[in-house]
N, C-alpha and C positions, 0 to 999 in steps of 0.2 A: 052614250058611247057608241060610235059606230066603227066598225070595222076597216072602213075604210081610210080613218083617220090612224090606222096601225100598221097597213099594209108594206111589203118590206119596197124599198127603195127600189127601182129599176134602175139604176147606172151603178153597175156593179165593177168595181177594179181588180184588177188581177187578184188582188190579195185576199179577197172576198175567205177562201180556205184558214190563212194565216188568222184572219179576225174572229171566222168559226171554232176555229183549233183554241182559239185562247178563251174564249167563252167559255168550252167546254171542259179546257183545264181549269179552269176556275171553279163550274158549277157543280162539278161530280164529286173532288172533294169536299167542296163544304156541305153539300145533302147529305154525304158520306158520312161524314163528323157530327150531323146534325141530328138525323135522320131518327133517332132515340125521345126525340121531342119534337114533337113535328112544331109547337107553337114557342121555339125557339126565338131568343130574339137576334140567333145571327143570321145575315139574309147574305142573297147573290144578287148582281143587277142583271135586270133580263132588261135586254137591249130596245125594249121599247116599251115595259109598263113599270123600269126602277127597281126599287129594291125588291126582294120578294122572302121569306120566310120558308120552311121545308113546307110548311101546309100551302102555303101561298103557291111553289111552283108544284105541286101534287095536282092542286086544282086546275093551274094552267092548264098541266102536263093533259091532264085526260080532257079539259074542254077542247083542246088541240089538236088532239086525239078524233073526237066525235066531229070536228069539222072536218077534218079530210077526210073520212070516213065515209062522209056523206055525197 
């Protein structure tokens, strides 16, 4: 895997907010609902590695974390 095969698009359209805004309604309640079982099988799509699981986006969340970080 490289990174670079992840990286977010550069031709961003107006709507760029609207399409963030619906991600983020989507992802907070279901971690919300979920979040009691982290190896749940119900997932959220994260917009460039598919379905993901509470423990799946945990992990993300903090390697994602440790790269801007850096």
């Amino acid at each position: 895997m490289r990174i670079e095969d992840y990286k977010p698009y550069t031709d961003i359209d107006v709507n760029i907010i609207l399409h963030y805004r619906r991600f983020v309604a989507g992802f907070r309640p279901t971690l919300l609902q979920t979040i009691g079982d982290t190896d749940a099988l119900y997932t959220h799509a994260h917009p460039w590695f598919g379905e993901l699981n509470p423990k799946g986006w945990m992990v993300m969340g903090m390697v994602h974390r440790i790269v801007h970080r850096r």
